[in-house]
N, C-alpha and C positions, 0 to 999 in steps of 0.2 A: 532346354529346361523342360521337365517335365511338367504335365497339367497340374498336379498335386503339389511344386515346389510352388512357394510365392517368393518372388521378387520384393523386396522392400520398399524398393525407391520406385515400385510402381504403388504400392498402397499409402504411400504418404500423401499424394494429393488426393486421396481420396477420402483420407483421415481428416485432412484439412478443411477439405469442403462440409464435413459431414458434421466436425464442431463448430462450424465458424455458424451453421444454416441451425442448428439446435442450441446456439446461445445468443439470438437475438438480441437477449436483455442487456448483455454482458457489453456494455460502452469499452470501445479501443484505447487505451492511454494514449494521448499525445506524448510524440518525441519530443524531448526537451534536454538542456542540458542541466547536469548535476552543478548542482553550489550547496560547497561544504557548509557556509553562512545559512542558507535558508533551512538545510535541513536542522542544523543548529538550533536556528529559531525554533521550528517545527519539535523535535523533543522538547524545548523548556514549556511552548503550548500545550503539548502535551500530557505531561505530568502536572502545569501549576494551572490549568485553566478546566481540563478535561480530569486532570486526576487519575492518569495515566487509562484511562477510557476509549479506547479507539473507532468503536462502535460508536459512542455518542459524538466525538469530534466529526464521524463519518456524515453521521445521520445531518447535522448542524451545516457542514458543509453543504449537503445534496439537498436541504432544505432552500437554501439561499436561490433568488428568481436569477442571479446570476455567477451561476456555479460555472462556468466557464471560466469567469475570474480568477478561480480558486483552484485551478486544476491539478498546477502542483502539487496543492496540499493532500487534495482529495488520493493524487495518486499516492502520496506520502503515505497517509490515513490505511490505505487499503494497502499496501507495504508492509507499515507496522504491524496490521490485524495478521497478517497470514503471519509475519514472523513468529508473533507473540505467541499465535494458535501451535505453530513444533515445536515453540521454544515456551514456555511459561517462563520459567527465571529470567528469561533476559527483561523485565520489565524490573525487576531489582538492580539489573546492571543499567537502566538506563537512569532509572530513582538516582541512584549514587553518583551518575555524572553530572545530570540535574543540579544536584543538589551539591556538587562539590564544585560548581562554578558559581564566580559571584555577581554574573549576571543576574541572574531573577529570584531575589530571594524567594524561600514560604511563607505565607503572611502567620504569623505566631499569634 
């Protein structure tokens, strides 16, 4: 290999070291397993408590002295925010399924 080609699979740990040491702030999600029920829950929170707000659910969550509790949600929370951020309309498709189960009504 020439001095001027690069190798890939040699600059991936390099790449990896170099964001993992400039995002300090950035907390690691815990592994967890998925439940179709929780995340369930989590949209109707969502739209009927938060108002489809995912920032303020965010904020509300990382408020609490123990947010470890909550981590699930939290990762949920920060899920929804990046989806919603490429998608805008899917916040009208989550209103609609919200709102077409009759789990939690709207208060009228």
């Amino acid at each position: 290999m020439a001095e001027n080609d690069t190798d890939k699979s040699q600059l991936s740990p390099t790449r990896v070291r170099k964001s993992k040491t400039a995002r300090r702030n950035v907390v690691s999600m815990p592994l967890a397993e998925a439940s179709v029920v929780a995340d369930f829950l989590r949209y109707h929170v969502l739209i009927r408590v938060f108002n489809g707000d995912a920032d303020q659910w965010l904020a509300e969550l990382e408020s609490k002295a123990d947010a470890d509790d909550f981590s699930g949600d939290i990762r949920f929370a920060r899920w929804i925010r990046g989806r919603l951020r490429r998608n805008p309309g899917l916040m009208a498709e989550i209103r609609r399924m919200v709102d077409a189960t009759p789990f939690w009504r709207a208060q009228a």
